[in-house]
C-alpha positions as CSV (number, residue, x, y, z in Angstrom):
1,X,47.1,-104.1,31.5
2,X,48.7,-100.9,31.8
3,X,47.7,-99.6,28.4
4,X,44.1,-100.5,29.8
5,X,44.4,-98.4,32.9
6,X,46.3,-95.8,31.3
7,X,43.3,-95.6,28.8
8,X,41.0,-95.9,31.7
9,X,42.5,-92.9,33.7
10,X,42.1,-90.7,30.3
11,X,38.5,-91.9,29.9
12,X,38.0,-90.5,33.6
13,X,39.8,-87.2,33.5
14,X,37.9,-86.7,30.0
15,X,34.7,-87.5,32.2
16,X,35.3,-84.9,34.7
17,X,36.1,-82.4,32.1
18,X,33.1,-82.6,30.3
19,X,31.0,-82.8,33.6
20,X,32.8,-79.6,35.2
21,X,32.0,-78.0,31.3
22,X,28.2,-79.0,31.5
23,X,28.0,-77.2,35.3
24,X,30.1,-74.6,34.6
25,X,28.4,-73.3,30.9
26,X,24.9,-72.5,31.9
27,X,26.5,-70.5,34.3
28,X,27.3,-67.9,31.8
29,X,23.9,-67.8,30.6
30,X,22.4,-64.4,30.3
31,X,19.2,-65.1,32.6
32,X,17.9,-61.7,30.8
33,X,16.5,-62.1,27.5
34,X,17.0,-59.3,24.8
35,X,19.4,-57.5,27.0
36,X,20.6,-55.7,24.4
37,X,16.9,-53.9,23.3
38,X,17.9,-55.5,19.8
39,X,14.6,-57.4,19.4
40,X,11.4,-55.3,18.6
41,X,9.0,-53.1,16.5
42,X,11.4,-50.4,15.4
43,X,9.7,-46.6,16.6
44,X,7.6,-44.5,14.3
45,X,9.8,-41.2,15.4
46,X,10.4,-39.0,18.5
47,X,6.2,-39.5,19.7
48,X,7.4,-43.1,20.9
49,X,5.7,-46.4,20.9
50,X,2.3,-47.8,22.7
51,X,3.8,-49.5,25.6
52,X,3.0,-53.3,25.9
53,X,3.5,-56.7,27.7
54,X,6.7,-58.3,28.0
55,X,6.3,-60.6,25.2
56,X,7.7,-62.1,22.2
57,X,4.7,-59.5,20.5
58,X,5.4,-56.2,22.9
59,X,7.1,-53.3,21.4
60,X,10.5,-54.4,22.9
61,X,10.4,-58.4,23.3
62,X,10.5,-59.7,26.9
63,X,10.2,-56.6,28.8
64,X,7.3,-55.1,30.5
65,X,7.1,-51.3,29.7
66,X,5.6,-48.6,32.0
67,X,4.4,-45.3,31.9
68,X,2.3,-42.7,34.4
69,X,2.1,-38.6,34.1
70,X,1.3,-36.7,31.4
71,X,2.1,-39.1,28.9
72,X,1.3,-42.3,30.1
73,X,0.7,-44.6,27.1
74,X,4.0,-43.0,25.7
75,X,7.1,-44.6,25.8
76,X,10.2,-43.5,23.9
77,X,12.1,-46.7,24.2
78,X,14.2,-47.7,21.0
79,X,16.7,-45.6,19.9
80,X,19.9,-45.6,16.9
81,X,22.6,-43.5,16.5
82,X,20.4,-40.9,14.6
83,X,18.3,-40.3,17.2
84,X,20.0,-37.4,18.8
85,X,23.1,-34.7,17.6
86,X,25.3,-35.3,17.9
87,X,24.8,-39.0,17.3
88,X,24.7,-41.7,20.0
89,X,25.8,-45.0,19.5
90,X,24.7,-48.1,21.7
91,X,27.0,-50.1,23.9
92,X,26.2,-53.7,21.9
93,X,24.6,-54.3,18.9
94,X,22.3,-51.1,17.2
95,X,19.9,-50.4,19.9
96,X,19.7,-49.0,23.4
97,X,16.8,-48.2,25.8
98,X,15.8,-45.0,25.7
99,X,12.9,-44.3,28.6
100,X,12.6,-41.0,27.6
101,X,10.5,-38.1,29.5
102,X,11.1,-35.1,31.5
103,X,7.2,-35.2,32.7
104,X,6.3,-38.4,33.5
105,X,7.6,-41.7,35.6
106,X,9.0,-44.9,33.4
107,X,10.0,-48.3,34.5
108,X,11.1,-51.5,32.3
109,X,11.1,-55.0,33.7
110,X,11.8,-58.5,33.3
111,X,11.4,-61.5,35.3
112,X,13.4,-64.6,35.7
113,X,13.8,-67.8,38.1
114,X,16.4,-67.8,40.9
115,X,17.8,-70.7,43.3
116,X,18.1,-70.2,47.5
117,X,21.9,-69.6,48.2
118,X,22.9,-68.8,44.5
119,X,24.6,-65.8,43.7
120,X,24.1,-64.0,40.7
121,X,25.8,-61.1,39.2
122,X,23.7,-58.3,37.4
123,X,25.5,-55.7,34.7
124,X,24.1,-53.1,32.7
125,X,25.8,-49.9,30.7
126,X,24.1,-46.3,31.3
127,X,24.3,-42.9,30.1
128,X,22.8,-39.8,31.0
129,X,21.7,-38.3,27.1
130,X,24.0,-35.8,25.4
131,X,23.1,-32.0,26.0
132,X,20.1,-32.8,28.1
133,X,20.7,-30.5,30.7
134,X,23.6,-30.2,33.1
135,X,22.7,-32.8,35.6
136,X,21.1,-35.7,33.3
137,X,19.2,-38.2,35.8
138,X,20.3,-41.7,35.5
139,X,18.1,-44.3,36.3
140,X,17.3,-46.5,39.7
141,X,17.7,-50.3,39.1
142,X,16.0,-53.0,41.3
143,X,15.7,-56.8,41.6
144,X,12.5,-58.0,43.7
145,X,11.4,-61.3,45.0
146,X,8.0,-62.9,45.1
147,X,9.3,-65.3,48.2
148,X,12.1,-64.7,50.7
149,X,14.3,-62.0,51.2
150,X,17.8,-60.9,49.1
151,X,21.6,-60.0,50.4
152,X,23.6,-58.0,48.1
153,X,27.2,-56.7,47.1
154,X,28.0,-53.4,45.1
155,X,29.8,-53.6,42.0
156,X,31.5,-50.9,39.6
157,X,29.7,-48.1,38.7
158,X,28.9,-45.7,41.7
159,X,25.7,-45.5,43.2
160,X,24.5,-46.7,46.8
161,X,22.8,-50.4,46.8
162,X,19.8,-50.8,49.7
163,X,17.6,-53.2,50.9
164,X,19.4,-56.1,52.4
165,X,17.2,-59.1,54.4
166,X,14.0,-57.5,52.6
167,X,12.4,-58.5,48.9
168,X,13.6,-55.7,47.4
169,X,17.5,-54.6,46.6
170,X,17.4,-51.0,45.0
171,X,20.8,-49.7,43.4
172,X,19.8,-46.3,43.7
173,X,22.0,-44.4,40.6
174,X,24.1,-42.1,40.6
175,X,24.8,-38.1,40.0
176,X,24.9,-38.0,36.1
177,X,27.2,-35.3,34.9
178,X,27.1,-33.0,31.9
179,X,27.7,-34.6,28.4
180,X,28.1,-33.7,24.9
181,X,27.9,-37.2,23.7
182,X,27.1,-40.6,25.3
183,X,29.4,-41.5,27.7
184,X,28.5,-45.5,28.6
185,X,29.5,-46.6,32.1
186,X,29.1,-50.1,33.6
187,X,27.5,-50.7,36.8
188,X,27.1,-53.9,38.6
189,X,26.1,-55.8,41.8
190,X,25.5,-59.4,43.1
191,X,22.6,-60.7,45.4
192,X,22.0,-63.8,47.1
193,X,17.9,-65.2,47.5
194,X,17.5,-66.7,50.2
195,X,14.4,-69.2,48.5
196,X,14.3,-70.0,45.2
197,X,11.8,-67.6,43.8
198,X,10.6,-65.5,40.8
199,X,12.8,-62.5,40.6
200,X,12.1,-59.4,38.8
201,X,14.8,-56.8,37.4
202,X,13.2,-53.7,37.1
203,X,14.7,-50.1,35.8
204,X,13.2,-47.1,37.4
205,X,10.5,-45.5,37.8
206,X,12.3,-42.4,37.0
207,X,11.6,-39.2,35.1
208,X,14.2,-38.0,33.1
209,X,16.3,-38.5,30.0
210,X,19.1,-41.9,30.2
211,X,20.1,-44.4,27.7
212,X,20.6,-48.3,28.8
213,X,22.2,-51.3,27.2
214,X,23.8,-54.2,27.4
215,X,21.5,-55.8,30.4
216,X,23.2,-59.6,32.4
217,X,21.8,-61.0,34.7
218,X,24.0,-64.1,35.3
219,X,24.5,-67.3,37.9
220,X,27.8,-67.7,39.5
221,X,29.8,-70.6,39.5
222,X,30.4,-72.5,42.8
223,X,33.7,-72.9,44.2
224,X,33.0,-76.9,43.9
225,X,32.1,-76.8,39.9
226,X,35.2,-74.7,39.2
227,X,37.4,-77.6,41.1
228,X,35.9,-80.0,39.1
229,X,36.7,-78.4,35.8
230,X,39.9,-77.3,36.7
231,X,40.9,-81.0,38.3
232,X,39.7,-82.5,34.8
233,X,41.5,-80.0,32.6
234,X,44.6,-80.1,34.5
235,X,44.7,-83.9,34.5
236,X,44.2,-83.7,30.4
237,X,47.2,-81.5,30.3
238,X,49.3,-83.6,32.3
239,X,48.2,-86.8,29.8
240,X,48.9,-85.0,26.6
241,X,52.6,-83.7,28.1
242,X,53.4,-87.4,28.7
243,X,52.1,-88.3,25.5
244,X,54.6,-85.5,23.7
245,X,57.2,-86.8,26.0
């Protein structure tokens, strides 16, 4: 009888383990697909690519590319570490976003589903180009709602985040400074929805010359799911120490 409800007690732990596991990994699901701009038709040189729906068949998969001015079906988007001199290298994996034009206004965008009362953390790396000037001009960042309104929380990074109790929260960028190679800085912020919704992360529109990579969009654990997993964790720890002893 006691083996029975020892193995009974270990069946249960292992049960609440797993379950705090299953909440706990989607979390850490990048909600943002091809964050790192690896996906793609590669570019044809410095005259860009046709910009094109965010889809699996777009220049860059998933995101929506835009372009208005003087060069408005232009879009210099995919870039290696050949592209400039001296040489730039991504953040993650071999390509960045490159939305680059000093006479016209670009945005890129992608949406994805949200949950009322969930917080979700968003993360991106930026750089201002190499030698581009002495002020390079960083890009704006956003994250819309079709229903409801957003609360948010600045990160790291600099800049000044606006918007709160509206559909819109803009993290407005900061002051780039003058470079002679890449220099790739995180920045970050939370919001909250207040309806579940169809959210939209959308970069610019800005003018100007900036590298991006490295794009999460992620859920936050609850307090509750990260008991759960720690209570069944700690209780297999305790089993296995009486076991050794």
């Amino acid at each position: 009888m006691c083996q029975f409800r020892m193995n009974f007690a270990v069946v249960m732990v292992a049960i609440l383990a797993i379950v705090g596991w299953a909440c706990v990994a989607p979390c850490s699901a990048n909600l943002i697909l091809n964050g790192s701009f690896e996906d793609g038709v590669d570019p044809t040189g410095i005259g860009g690519m046709v910009t094109g729906p965010g889809s699996a068949t777009s220049d860059v998969c998933w995101w929506t590319l835009t372009s208005t001015g003087s060069e408005p079906n232009k879009f210099n988007y995919y870039a290696d570490n050949t592209w400039n001199t001296p040489a730039s290298f991504p953040q993650d994996g071999t390509r960045y976003m490159f939305p680059s034009s000093a006479s016209s206004q670009r945005s890129f965008e992608q949406d994805f589903s949200v949950d009322g009362g969930s917080i979700y953390d968003v993360s991106f790396w930026m750089s201002g180009r190499p030698n581009f000037g002495s002020v390079p001009t960083l890009f704006d960042s956003r994250v819309i709602v079709d229903t409801g309104t957003l609360t948010g929380t600045m990160g790291v990074g600099g800049g000044t985040l606006t918007g709160a109790d509206t559909d819109t929260l803009k993290l407005a960028a900061p002051t780039g400074g003058s470079q002679t190679q890449a220099v790739w800085i995180l920045h970050s912020f939370s919001f909250t929805p207040s309806d579940s919704a169809t959210a939209t992360l959308r970069f610019g529109p800005n003018g100007g010359d900036v590298y991006i990579d490295n794009v999460i969009v992620e859920l936050v654990p609850e307090p509750s799911t990260l008991a759960l997993l720690a209570t069944g964790l700690i209780g297999l720890l305790c089993y296995a120490w009486r076991k050794r002893k």
